[in-house]
C-alpha positions, 0 to 999 in steps of 0.5 A: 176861450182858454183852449187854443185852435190851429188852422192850417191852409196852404190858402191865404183866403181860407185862412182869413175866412177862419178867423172871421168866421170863428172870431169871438169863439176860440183862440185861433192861430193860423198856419200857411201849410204844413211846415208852419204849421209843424213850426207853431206846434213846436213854438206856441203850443200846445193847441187843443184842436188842430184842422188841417186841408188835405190837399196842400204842396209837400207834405198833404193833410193825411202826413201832416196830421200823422205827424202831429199825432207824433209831437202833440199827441193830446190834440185833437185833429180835423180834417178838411177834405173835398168829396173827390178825396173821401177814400182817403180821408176814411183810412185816415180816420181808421189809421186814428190819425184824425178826430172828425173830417169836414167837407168842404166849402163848410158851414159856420155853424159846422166848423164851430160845433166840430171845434167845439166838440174838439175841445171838449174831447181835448178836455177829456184827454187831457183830465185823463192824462193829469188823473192818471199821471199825478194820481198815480204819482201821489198814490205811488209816493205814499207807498215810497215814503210807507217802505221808506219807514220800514227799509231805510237803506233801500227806500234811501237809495231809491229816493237819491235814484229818482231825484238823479234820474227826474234831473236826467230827464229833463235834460234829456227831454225824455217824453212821458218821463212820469213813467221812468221817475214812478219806476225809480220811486218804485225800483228798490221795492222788492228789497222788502224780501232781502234782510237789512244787513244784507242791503247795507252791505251791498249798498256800501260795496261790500262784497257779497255772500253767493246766497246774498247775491241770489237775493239782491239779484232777485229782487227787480223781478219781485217789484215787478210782480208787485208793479204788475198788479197797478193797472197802466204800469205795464211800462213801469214794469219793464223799466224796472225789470230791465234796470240791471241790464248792461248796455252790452246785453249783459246782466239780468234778465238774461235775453238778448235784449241789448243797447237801445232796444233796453228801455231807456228808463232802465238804461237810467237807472242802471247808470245812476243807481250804479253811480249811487252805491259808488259814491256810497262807498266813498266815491267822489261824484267825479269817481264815481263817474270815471269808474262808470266809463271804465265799465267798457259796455254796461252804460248807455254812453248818451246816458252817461255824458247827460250824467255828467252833464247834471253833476256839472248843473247840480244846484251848489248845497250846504251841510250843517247841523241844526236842531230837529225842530227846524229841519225843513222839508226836502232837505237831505240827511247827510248821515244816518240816522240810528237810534241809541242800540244802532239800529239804521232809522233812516239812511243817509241821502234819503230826502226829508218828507213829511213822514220821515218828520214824523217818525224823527220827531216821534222818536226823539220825544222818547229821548232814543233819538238826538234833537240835532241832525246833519242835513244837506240843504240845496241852494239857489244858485241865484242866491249863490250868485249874489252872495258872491258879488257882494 
């Protein structure tokens, strides 16, 4: 009885015969019409299988369902209807807004093995969605960290892109954000074909050659081709396709996209990669932000006042030197990494994975690399907290 079931009557006779009739088989949380019903889905859910009546004051079971399709898209909806009302209900099962309707009065044995085949159905749709999200996701940064190792100033600002932009989600309660986070993992893969000077010089705001402007511009609309060949990332793709794009209509690609008809992944990551190489080029994260506002047009200004908002939230860190050996996971170089003749190993910023470990502890047991690095480790602002009452 993991998986919980809504009932939503505007009759309180009903809904007392739901709880009887399914007591012992499912979770079941009764809502008396539509707006408690909308309230408990906002409140306690998420419900595997949601049953509504059809003829209810204010909003009726068709609207009601539609709506939960809206804010609760992975549950499964059944209607209950009389006969007189069958017309109805048959556009509703073909606009999908339902799973399966029941005439009413219904059987037991029916409502039951309706339920019951609701939540499998949940099951499924749910197993879907983790395989294809997280999946996805790991396979994805498998390939993030592979071109991280062989782009380190590219995969460098990307993987700061994606930490930001993870965070601005969530405090924007963006929905299926999984899609904005992989197309931050995944904006700077076109970079392969630009030359390591060539993005160094651009990710520290030097001014460009025309031909090497050609490249850095060029290279969204290569990850997008390569994006393209995932099946399901089509989303992804746009985001990333747009993610020059000015709030204004300016920038690449040049169409008459503009303000919130660009994805709001795009508009994301526009703002916070902008953000990035600004501070990469010796801005302070307030700096930064200010010289973002002076761009009159190019940002989205929801984006830019979640981005200050997060700046103001970021966990408090602290940089220190310490031997390789202890550097743990998922703390942040807080400088490059080069081997003895100069060549960039990996770039500042970039997150400590497991591979990036690796490779350091590979190279310094061939002596071309120092045993002791810097590193900017986060700290939990619990622990902040109670240091300073001691």
């Amino acid at each position: 009885m993991s998986e919980r079931v809504l009932c939503v009557d505007d009759e309180p006779k009903v809904l007392s015969a739901f709880q009887r009739q399914l007591y012992g088989q499912f979770d079941i949380t009764t809502a008396a019409g539509s707006a408690e019903g909308l309230e408990a889905i906002r409140s306690n859910g998420p419900f595997a299988v949601v049953v509504s009546d059809l003829r209810m004051p204010g909003m009726d079971g068709i609207q009601f369902l539609r709506e939960v399709r809206k804010q609760a898209p992975d549950s499964v909806r059944i209607m209950l209807t009389g006969f007189a009302d069958m017309q109805r209900t048959i556009e509703a099962v073909n606009e999908g807004n339902i799973f399966r309707f029941l005439t009413k009065p219904c059987e037991p044995d029916a409502l039951a093995k309706a339920l019951h085949a609701g939540v499998s159905q949940y099951r499924l749709v749910v197993a879907e969605r983790e395989l294809l999200e997280n999946t996805l996701r790991g396979a994805i940064k498998i390939l993030a960290d592979v071109l991280s190792l062989t782009n380190p100033v590219a995969f460098g600002h990307a993987s700061r892109v994606q930490r930001f932009v993870s965070k601005l989600c969530k405090h924007m309660q963006v929905e299926r954000s999984w899609q904005i986070e992989i197309a931050a993992m995944l904006s700077q893969i076109g970079c392969v074909t630009v030359p390591p000077a060539t993005l160094e010089k651009a990710h520290r705001g030097g001014k460009l050659l025309a031909q090497e402007m050609q490249m850095i511009e060029a290279h969204p609309m290569v990850a997008v081709e390569l994006i393209r060949n995932i099946p399901r990332l089509e989303e992804v793709a746009r985001i990333v396709a747009y993610q020059k794009k000015g709030f204004d209509g300016s920038g690449l690609p040049r169409d008459d996209m503009r303000g919130a008809d660009i994805p709001l992944g795009a508009r994301l990551l526009r703002a916070v990669a902008d953000h990035d190489t600004l501070k990469a080029s010796g801005c302070t994260d307030l700096g930064a932000l200010m010289e973002l506002r002076r761009r009159s047009g190019k940002y989205d200004p929801d984006v830019l006042r979640a981005l200050e908002a997060v700046l103001d939230s970021v966990d408090p860190f602290e940089t220190c030197e310490m031997p390789l050996r202890d550097v743990p996971q998922h703390a942040v170089l807080a400088e490059d990494v080069r081997t003895p003749d100069g060549r960039l190993l990996i770039s500042k910023g970039q997150e400590v994975t497991a591979s990036v470990l690796r490779l350091l502890r590979n190279y310094a047991q061939g002596q071309h690399l120092e045993d002791r690095l810097r590193v900017t480790v986060y700290v939990e602002r619990e622990r902040v907290s109670a240091a300073a009452t001691r």
